[in-house]
N, C-alpha and C positions, 0 to 999 in steps of 0.2 A: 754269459754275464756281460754287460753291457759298463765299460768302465768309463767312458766318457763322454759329453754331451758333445753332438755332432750337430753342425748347422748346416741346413741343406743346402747344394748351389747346384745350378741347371746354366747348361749354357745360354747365353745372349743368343736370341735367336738374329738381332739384326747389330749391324755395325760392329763386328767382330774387326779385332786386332789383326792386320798379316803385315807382309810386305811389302806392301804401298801403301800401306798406312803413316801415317807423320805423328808424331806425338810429343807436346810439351807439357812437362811436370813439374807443377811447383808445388812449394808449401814443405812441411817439415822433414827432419829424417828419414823417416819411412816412403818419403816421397824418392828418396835416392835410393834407399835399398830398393825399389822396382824398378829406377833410373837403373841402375846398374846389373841387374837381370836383362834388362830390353836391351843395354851394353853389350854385355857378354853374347847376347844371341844375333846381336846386328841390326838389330832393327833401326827407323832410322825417327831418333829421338833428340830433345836438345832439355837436361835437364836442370831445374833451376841456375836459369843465368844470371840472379844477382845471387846466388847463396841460399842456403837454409832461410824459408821463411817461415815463423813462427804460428803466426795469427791472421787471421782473415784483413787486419784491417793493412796488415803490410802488402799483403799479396792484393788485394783493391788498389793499394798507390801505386803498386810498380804496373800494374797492369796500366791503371791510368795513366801511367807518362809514359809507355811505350806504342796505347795505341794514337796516344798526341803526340810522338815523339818529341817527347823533350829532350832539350841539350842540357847536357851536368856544366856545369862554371861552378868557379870559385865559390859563390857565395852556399852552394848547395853541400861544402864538404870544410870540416873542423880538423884541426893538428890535435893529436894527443897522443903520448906517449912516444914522442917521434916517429907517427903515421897520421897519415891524413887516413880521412873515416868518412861516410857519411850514414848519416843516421836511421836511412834508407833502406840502408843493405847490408848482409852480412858481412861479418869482419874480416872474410875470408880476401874479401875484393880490397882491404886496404893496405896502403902501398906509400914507402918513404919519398914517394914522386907526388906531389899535388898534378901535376901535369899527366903522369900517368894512371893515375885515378882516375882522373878525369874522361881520357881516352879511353878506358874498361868499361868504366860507365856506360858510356853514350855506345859503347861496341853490342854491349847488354839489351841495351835498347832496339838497336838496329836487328840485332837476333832473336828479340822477344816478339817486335812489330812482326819481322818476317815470319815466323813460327805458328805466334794465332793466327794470320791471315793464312798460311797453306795447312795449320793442322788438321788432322781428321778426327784426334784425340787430345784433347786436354784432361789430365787429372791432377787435383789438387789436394792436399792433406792440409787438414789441419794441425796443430800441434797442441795449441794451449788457448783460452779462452783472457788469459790476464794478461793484460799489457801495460807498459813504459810509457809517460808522460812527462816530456822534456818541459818542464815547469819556465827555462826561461822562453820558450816560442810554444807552449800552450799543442805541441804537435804529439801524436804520438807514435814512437819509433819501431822499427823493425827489429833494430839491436842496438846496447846499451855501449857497447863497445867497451866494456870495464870503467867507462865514465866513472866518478861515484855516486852512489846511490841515494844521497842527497840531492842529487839536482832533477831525480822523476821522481812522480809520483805514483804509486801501482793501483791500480783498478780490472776487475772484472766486469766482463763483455758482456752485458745480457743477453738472454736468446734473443731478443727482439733488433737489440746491435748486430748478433752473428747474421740472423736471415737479412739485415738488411744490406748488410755489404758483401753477402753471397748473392745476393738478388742485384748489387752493383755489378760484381765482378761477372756477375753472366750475362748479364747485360751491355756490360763494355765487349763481353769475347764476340758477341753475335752482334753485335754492331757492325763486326768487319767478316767476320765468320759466320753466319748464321745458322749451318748445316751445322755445327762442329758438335763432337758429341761429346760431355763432359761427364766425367766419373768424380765423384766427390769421395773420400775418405775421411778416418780420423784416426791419427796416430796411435797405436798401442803404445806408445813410448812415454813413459811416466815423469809427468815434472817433479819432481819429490823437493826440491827446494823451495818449492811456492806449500809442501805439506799434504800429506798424507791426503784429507779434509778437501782439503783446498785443491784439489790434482782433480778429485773424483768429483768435483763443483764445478770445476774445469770443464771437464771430459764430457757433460751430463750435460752441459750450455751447449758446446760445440755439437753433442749430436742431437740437442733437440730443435737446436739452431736450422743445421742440415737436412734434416726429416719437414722442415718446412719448405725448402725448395727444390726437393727431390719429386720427379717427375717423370717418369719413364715415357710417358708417351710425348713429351718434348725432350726425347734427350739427354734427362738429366738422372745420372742414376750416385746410384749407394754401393762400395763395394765394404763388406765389413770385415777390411782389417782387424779394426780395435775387437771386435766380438771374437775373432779366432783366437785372439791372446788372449784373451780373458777367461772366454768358456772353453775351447777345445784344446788351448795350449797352458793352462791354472797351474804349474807348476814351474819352481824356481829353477828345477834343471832348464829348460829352455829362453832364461835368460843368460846375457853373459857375467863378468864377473861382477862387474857392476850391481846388479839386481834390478835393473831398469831399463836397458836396452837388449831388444830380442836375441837370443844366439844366433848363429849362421843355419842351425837345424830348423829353427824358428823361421827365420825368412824365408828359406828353402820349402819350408811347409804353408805357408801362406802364398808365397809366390807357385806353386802347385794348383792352388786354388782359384788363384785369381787368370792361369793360363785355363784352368778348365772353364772358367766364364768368357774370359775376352778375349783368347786368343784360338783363332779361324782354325779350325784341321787342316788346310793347305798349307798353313804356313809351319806345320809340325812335322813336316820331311825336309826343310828347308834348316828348320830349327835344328836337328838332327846331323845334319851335314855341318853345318856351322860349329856344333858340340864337338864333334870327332875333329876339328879342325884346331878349333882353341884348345882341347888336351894335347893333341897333338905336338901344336907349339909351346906345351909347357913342358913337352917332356926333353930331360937333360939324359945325353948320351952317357955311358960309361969311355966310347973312341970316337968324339966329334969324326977324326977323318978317315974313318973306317968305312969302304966298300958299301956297305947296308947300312948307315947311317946315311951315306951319299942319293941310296936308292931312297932310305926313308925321306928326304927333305924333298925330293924332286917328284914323289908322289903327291905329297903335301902341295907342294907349287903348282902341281892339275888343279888338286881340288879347289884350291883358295881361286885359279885364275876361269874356272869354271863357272864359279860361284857367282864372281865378280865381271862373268860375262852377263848373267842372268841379272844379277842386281849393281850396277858399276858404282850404287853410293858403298857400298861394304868397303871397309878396308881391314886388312888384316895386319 
């Protein structure tokens, strides 16, 4: 009996994931839950370095002022709520320092510049199709920063907006990269604030948006997150409590899938050493200075410096 709808995946015959690969991720939540699997295994990744980016039209600016490197000043960043903000970037990066915002900023840059020019991978999520319209400068923001909600206006991205500044933004990465291979996604991650209606108006822009600049024989591919939550993962147990961000059984099952497409079999004995390494160091003694506890650390200390002969970016 056949209880669930399965979508087929076959490995990537060319441009597979290992370790020599480089890779930056940007774009929404789900873009850090595979930031943070490529974490755990070592690879050697840099992901979103101004924060959580929502929408296609954020992730367009910041690419554009990293591959012009632009400097952050004063004039690019607002006080509120005793932090300086800019409207730019998530609010993770604001900071009671105008001066040290500043400094993150432009550190953001200098990491983002470097990133597309040596990556071998870029992937990028989407999140949402509606965006923030700072009504007094006519711009539209990456985040709201709790501003209030009087001073934007909110609008939905047509498809014809989404392909256009997905057609910018690969356009700026192969300007300086032109090999780089891009993986484009769409968040399973549901905006339920913007309305039930309105989520799946969303979701239904972005990915008809994407399906117009997907192109596999230049490079540009589809991995379908959002379709594994939906069809193969339809139930509320593998969300968490919330009812709108995947559980950890959820990511772990999507991240399964996305390693049997992108990532190279050589790099899956590598992975594996890495694995027994990070449990390793999680595990807590019953007699830190007992005898075989001393044996167990000093095994551990081969294998990490083994490791780290073979690859010297790893750090453990």
């Amino acid at each position: 009996m056949q209880l669930q709808t399965h979508i087929p995946f076959e490995p990537q015959q060319q441009h597979q994931i290992d370790y020599d690969s480089k890779l930056l991720l940007l774009g929404s939540c789900f873009a850090e839950n595979i930031g943070v699997k490529l974490d755990y295994f070592k690879f050697q990744n840099l992901i979103n370095p101004f924060g959580i980016l929502f929408h296609p039209r954020a992730i367009e600016n910041l690419i554009t002022n990293a591959i012009n490197e632009k400097k952050y000043g004063e004039p690019d960043l607002f006080r509120f709520n005793e932090q300086w903000s800019s409207f730019e970037v998530h609010s993770k990066l604001n900071n009671s320092s105008m001066e040290q915002l500043i400094h993150d900023l432009n550190l953001s840059v200098e990491s983002t510049y470097k990133q597309i020019n040596e990556s071998t991978h870029i992937i990028i999520t989407l999140g949402t199709a509606w965006v923030y319209r700072h009504i007094a400068t006519d711009n539209i923001v990456a985040n709201c920063h709790k501003v209030p909600q009087k001073e934007f206006s909110k609008e939905l991205l047509s498809v014809n907006e989404i392909t256009e500044s997905l057609e910018g933004i690969i356009s700026l990465i192969r300007s300086l990269n032109p090999k780089v291979t891009i993986i484009l996604t769409v968040s399973p991650i549901r905006h339920l604030k913007d309305g039930i209606t309105e989520n799946n108006q969303s979701k239904a822009h972005l990915i008809s948006g994407v399906h117009q600049v997907v192109d596999p024989r230049n490079n540009i591919h589809y991995f379908p997150g959002y379709e594994l939550m939906m069809d193969e993962l339809r139930d509320y147990r593998f969300y968490n409590e919330d009812m709108i961000h995947p559980s950890q059984i959820a990511i772990d099952y999507i991240w399964e899938k996305f390693q049997l497409v992108w990532i190279s079999d050589k790099a899956k004995p590598t992975m594996s050493e890495v694995d027994n390494i990070q449990k390793g160091n999680l595990h807590k003694p019953f007699r830190p200075d007992s005898e075989q506890h001393q044996k167990f650390l000093a095994i551990q200390k081969q294998k990490m410096e083994r490791l780290q002969k073979a690859f010297p970016f790893m750090k453990f």
